[in-house]
C-alpha positions as CSV (number, residue, x, y, z in Angstrom):
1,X,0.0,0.0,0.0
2,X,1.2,3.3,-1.2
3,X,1.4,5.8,1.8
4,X,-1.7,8.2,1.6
5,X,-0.7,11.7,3.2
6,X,-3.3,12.6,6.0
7,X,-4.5,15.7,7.3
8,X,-4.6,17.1,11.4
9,X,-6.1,20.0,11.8
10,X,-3.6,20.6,15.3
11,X,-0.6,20.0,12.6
12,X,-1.5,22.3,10.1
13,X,-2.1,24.7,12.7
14,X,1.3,24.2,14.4
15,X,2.9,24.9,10.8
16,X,1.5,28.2,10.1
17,X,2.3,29.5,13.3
18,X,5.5,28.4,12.8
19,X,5.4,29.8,9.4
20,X,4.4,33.2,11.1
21,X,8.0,33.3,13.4
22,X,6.0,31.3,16.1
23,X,7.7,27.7,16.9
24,X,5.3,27.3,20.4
25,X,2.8,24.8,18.7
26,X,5.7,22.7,16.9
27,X,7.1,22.5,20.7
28,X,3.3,21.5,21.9
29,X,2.8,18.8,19.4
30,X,6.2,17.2,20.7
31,X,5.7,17.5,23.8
32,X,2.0,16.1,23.3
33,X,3.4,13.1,21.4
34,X,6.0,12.8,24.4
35,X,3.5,12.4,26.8
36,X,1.4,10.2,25.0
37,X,4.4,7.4,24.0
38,X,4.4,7.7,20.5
39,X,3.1,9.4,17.1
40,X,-0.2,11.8,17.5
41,X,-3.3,9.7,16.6
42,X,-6.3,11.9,15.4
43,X,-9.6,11.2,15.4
44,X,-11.1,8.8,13.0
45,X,-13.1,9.8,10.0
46,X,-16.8,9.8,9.2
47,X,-16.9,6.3,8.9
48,X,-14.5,5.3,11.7
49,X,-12.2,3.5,9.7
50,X,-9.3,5.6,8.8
51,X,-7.2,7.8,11.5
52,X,-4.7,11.0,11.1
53,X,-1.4,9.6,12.3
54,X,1.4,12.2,12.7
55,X,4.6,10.9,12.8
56,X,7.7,13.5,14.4
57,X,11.3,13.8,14.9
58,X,13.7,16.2,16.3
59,X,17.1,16.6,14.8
60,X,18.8,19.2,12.7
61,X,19.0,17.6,9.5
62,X,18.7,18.2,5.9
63,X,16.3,15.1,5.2
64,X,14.5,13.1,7.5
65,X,12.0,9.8,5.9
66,X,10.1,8.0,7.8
67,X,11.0,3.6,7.1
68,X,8.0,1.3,7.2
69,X,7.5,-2.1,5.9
70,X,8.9,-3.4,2.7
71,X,5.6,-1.8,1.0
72,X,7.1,1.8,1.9
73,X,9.9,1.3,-0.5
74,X,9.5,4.9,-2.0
75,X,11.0,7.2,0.2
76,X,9.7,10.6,-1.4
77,X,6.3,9.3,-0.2
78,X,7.2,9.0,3.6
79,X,9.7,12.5,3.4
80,X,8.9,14.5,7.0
81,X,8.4,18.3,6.4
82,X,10.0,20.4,9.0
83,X,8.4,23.0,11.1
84,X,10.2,26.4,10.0
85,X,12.4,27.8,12.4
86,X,12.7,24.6,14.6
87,X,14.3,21.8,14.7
88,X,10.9,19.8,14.6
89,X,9.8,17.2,11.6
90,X,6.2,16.1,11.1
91,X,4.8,13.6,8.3
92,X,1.0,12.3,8.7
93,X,-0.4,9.6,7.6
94,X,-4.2,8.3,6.8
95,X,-4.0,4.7,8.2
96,X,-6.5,2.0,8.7
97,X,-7.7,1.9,12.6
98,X,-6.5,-1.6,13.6
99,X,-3.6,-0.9,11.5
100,X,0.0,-2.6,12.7
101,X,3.6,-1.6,11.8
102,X,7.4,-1.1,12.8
103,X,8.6,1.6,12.0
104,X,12.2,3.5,12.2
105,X,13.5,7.3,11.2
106,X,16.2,7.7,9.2
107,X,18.3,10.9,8.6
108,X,19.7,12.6,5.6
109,X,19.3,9.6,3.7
110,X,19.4,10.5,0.2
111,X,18.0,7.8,-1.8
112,X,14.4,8.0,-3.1
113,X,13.7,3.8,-3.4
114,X,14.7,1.6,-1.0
115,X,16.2,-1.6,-2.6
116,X,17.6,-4.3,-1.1
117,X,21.4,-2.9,-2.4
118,X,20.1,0.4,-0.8
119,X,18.7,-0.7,1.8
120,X,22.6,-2.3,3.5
121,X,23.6,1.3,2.9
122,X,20.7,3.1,4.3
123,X,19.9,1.6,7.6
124,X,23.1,2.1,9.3
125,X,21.6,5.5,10.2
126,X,18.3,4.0,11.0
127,X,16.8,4.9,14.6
128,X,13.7,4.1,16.2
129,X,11.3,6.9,17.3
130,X,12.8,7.9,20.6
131,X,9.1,9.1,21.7
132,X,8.0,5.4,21.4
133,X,8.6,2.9,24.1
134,X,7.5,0.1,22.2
135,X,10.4,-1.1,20.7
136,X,10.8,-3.8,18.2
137,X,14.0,-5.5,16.9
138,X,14.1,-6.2,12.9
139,X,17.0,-9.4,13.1
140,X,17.3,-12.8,12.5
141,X,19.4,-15.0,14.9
142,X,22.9,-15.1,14.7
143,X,24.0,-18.0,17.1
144,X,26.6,-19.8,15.1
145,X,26.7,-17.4,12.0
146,X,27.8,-13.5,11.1
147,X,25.1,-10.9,12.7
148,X,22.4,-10.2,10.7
149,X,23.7,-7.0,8.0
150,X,19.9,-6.1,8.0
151,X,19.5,-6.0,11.8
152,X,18.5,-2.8,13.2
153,X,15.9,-1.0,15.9
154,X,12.5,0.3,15.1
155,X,9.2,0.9,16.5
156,X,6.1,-0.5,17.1
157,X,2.3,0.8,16.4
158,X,-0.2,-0.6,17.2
159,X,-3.9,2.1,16.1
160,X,-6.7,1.5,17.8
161,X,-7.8,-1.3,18.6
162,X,-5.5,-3.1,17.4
163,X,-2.7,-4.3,20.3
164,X,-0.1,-7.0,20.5
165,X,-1.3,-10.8,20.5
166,X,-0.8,-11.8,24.5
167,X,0.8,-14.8,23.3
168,X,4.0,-13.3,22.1
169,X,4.7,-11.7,25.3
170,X,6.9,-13.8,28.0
171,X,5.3,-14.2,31.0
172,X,6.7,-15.2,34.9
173,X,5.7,-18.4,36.0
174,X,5.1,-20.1,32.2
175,X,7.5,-23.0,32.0
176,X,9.6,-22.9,29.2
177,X,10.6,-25.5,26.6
178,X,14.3,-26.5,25.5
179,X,15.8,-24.4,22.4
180,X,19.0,-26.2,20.9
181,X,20.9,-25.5,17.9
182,X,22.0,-28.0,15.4
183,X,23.5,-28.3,12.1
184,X,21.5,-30.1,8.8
185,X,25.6,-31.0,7.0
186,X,26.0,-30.2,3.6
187,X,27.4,-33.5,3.1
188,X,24.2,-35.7,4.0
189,X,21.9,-33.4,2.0
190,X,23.6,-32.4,-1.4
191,X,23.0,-28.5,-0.5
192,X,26.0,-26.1,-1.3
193,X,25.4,-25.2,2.7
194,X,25.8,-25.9,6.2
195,X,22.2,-24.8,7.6
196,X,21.6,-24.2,11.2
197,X,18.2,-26.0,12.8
198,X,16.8,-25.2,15.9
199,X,15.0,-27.5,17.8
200,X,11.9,-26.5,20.3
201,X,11.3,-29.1,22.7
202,X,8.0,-28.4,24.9
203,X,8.6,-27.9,29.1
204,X,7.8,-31.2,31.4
205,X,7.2,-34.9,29.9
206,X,7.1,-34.9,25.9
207,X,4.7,-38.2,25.7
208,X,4.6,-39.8,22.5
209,X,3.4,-38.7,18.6
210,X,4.1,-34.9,19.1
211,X,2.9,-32.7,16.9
212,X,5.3,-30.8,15.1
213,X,6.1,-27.4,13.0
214,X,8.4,-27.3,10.6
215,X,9.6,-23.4,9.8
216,X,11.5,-22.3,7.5
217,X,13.5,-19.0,7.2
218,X,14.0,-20.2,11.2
219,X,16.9,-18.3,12.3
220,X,13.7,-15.5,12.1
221,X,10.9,-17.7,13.9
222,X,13.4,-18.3,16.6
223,X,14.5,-14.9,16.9
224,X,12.0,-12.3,19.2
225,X,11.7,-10.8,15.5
226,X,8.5,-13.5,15.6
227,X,9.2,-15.1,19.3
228,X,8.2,-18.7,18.1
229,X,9.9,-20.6,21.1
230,X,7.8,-17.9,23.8
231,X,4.6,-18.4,21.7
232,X,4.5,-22.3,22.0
233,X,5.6,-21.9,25.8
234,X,2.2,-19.5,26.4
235,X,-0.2,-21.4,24.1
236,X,0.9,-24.8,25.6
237,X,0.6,-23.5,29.4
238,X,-3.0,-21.9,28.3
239,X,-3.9,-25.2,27.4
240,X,-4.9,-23.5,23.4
241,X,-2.4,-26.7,21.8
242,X,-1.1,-29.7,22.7
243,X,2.4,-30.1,23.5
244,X,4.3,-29.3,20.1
245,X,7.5,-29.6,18.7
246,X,9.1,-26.6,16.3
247,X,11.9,-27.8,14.0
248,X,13.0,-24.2,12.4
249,X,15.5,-24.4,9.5
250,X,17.9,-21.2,8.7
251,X,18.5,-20.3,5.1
252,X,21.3,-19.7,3.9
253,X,21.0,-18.5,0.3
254,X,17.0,-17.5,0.5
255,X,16.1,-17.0,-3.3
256,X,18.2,-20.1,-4.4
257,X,16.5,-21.9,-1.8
258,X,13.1,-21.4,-1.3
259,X,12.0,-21.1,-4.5
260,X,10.8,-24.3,-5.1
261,X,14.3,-25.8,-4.8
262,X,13.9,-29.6,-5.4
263,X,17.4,-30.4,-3.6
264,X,16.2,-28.3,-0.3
265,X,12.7,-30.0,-0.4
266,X,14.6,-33.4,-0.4
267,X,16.9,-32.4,2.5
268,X,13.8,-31.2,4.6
269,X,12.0,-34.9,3.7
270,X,14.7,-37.3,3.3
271,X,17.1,-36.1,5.9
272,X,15.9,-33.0,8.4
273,X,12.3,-35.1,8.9
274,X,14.1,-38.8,9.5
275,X,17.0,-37.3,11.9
276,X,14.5,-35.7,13.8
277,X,12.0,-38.5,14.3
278,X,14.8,-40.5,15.7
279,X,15.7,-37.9,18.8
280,X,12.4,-36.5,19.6
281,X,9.2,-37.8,19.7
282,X,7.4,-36.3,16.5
283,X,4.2,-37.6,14.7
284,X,4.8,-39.1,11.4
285,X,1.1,-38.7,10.8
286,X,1.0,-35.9,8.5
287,X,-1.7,-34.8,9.6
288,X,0.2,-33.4,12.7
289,X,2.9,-31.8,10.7
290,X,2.8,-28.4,9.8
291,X,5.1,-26.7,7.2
292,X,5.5,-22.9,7.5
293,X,7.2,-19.7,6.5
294,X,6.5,-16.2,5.7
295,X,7.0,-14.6,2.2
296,X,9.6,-16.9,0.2
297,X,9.3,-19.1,2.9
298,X,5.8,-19.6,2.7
299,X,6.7,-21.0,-1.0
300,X,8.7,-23.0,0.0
301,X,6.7,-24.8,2.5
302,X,3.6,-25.0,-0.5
303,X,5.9,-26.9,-2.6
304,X,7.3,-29.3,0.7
305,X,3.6,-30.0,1.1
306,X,2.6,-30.3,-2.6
307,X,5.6,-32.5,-3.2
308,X,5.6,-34.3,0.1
309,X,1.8,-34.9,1.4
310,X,2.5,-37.8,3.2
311,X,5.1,-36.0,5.0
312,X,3.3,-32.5,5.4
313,X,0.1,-32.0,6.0
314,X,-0.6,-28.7,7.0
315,X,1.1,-25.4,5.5
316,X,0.9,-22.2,7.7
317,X,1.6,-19.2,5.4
318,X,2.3,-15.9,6.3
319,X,2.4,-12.8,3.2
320,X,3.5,-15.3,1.1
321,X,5.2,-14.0,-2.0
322,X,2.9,-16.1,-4.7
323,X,3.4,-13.3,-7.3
324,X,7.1,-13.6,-7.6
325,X,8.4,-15.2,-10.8
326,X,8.2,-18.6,-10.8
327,X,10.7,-21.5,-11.3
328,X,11.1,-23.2,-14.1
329,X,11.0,-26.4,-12.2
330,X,7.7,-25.4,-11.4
331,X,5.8,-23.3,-13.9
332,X,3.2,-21.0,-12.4
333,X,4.1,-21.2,-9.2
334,X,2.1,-22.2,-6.0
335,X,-1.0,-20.9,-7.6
336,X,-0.6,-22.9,-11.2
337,X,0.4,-26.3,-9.5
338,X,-2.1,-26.7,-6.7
339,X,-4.5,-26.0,-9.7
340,X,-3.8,-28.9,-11.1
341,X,-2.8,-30.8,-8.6
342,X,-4.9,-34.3,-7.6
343,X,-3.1,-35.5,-4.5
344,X,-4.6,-35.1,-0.7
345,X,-6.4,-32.8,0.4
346,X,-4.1,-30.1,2.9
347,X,-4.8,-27.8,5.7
348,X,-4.3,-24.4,5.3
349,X,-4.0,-21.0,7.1
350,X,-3.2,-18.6,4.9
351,X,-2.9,-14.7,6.0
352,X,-1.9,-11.3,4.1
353,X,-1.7,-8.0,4.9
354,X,-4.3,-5.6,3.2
355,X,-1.7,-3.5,2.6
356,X,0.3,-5.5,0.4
357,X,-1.2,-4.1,-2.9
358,X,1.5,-2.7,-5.1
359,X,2.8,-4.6,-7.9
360,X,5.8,-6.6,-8.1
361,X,7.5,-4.9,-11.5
362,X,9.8,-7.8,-11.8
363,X,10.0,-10.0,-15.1
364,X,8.2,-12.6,-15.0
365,X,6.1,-11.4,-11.4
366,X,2.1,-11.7,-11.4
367,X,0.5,-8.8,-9.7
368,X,0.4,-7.8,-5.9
369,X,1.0,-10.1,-3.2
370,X,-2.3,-9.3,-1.8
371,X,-3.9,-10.4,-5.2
372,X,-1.7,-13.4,-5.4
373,X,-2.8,-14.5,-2.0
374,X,-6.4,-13.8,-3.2
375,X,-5.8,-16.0,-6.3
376,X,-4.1,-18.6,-4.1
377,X,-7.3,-18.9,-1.9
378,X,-9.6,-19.2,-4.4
379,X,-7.4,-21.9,-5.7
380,X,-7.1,-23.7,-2.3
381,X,-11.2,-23.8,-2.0
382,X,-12.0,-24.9,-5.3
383,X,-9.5,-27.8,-4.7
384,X,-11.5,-28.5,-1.2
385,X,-8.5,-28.0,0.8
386,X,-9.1,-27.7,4.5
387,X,-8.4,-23.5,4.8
388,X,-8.7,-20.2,7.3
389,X,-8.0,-17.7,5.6
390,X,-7.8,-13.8,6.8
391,X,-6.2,-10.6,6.0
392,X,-4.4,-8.5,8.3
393,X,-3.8,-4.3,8.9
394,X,-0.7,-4.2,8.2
395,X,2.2,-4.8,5.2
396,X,5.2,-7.3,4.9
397,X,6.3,-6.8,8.0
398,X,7.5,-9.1,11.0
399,X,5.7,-7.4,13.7
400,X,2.3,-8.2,11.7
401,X,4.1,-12.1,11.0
402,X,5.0,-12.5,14.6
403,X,1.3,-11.1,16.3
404,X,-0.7,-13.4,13.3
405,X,1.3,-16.8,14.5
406,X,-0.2,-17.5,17.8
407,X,-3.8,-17.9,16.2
408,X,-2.2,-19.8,13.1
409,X,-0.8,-22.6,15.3
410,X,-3.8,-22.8,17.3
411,X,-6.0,-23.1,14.0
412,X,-3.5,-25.7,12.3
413,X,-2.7,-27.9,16.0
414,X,-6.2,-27.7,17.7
415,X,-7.1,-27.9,21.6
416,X,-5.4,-30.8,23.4
């Protein structure tokens, strides 16, 4: 979703007095904002769905842009306009009430889209909104590997009524399960890697015929960037799952990878699965086996389960990025071979954010994510695959990923 400028009536105020030699309602506005944790939120519209949110920062600078999700890839769009005469920036937004999203400042950054390339550069000078105590950190794990390059601060928002899922937030007194750190050898697998695998073993006695989830891009689910190994602890000790197993498997080279990489999908069903089963007491009942990811990875675990039912029988998907160009190995994509594809019938939870609208420009890409996701449904019901499906406020962004899991794995493992 492009960003759509807003209007506060408090803001344009503050900026003619300003304009007039008088900085006092710039200072009020900050000081407002100061008091109330975060960015101004305005009243809602007529029809109480859209909100005025004011975004500020403080700094003598000659460019200040505000950094959202992936979708806010144009900075021109998200530029903050400074009060005159003060050292005070303001941007506003018109965003959805129940809208979610991390957000970070960056200063005199002078480059107008932000690519992956640019993006290395830029966010060294990224900082999260110091009016903000909600604080969310953008990085994968790095136990066993170089940090993450695209680690950094930001911010979370959560509008009205929107607020963070209880489940990703550690509590005192919740047991918590084992987290240990493995490596899937490039020698038994046949992949040009070393990948690091993470195991989640639940708190107390692990019985027999666990259920499991297997989820990839894991060196993110295990990271508080989505807090996988504290959700499991809190839905287990609420009694919403079963005891559950999480197998989460890092990537290493993401695009060569995940995109429907046959030699991947054979190390995760002929080796990861096998190794696994003979440590820890995992189902081999499909049926309670869940593959998973968000955007590529959420490919990835379509193709695991299209290629490998008996294996996988449930796919959790988060944004997943079903308009990217295809592989040749698979023509279409997700959406083209689960068209015409005759094996069992899957379970499915499938979310997107509504934000996720703009077009992927690249050769051989289909459309919007959002759309894809759409066409992807569709697909999935027509089939008569088991599916939940939903669309979230919010873009491609991990703080949307991380609050949208809890209810995922409770849809996909059921009550005890």
């Amino acid at each position: 979703m492009r960003p759509i400028p807003g209007h506060d009536p408090s803001v344009a105020a503050a900026e003619r007095r300003a304009a007039s030699g008088d900085p006092a309602g710039a200072v009020a506005l900050w000081q407002a904002a100061a008091e109330a944790g975060g960015p101004l939120i305005g009243a809602p519209d007529a029809t109480g769905t859209r909100l005025p949110v004011t975004f500020l920062w403080r700094g003598r600078a000659d460019r200040v842009v505000l950094i959202g999700p992936h979708d806010y890839g144009d900075l021109r769009r998200t530029e903050l306009t400074r009060f005159p005469g003060t050292d005070v920036w303001h941007l506003t937004l018109d965003l959805p009430a129940g809208g979610v999203l991390s957000y970070a400042f960056s200063e005199n950054d002078h480059g107008d889209v932000l690519d992956p390339a640019a993006e290395l550069v830029s966010l060294r000078g990224w900082r999260p909104d110091p009016l903000n105590p909600r604080r969310f950190r953008w990085a994968a794990n790095a136990d066993g590997a170089e940090p993450d390059p695209l680690g950094h601060a930001r911010s979370a928002l959560y509008l009205p009524p929107a607020r963070p899922h209880p489940a990703t937030i550690a509590r005192p007194g919740v047991a918590r399960g084992q987290l240990t750190m493995h490596r899937m050898r490039r020698r038994s697998t046949g992949l040009a890697h070393d990948h690091r695998v993470w195991v989640y073993r639940p708190a107390g006695d692990p019985g027999t015929d666990r259920h499991v989830a297997v989820l990839l891009d894991g060196d993110c689910y295990v990271a508080p960037m989505l807090s996988t190994p504290t959700i499991l602890d809190n839905l287990i000790a609420d009694g919403s799952i079963p005891p559950t197993y999480a197998i989460m498997v890092a990537s290493v080279d993401r695009l060569a990878e995940l995109n429907g990489n046959r030699t991947f999908l054979r190390a995760l069903t002929d080796h990861l699965m096998p190794w696994a089963a003979g440590r820890w007491p995992i189902s081999a009942d499909p049926a309670r086996t869940i593959v998973g990811g968000s955007s590529l990875g959420a490919n990835c675990a379509a193709y695991a389960a299209l290629g490998a039912p008996h294996r996988f029988g449930a796919v959790l998907s988060q944004s997943g990025a079903y308009q990217a160009p295809a592989p040749a190995r698979f023509p279409g994509g997700p959406i083209r071979q689960y068209a015409g594809a005759d094996g069992p019938r899957l379970r499915w939870h499938l979310t997107v954010g509504s934000w996720e609208t703009d077009p992927d420009t690249r050769a051989g890409a289909d459309g919007s994510l959002l759309d894809a996701n759409r066409r992807l449904r569709d697909v999935l019901v027509a089939g008569d695959h088991q599916l939940r499906y939903s669309e979230f406020a919010g873009g491609h962004d991990y703080l949307c990923w991380r609050d949208a899991l809890p209810d995922a794995l409770t849809a996909l493992i059921g009550a005890p």
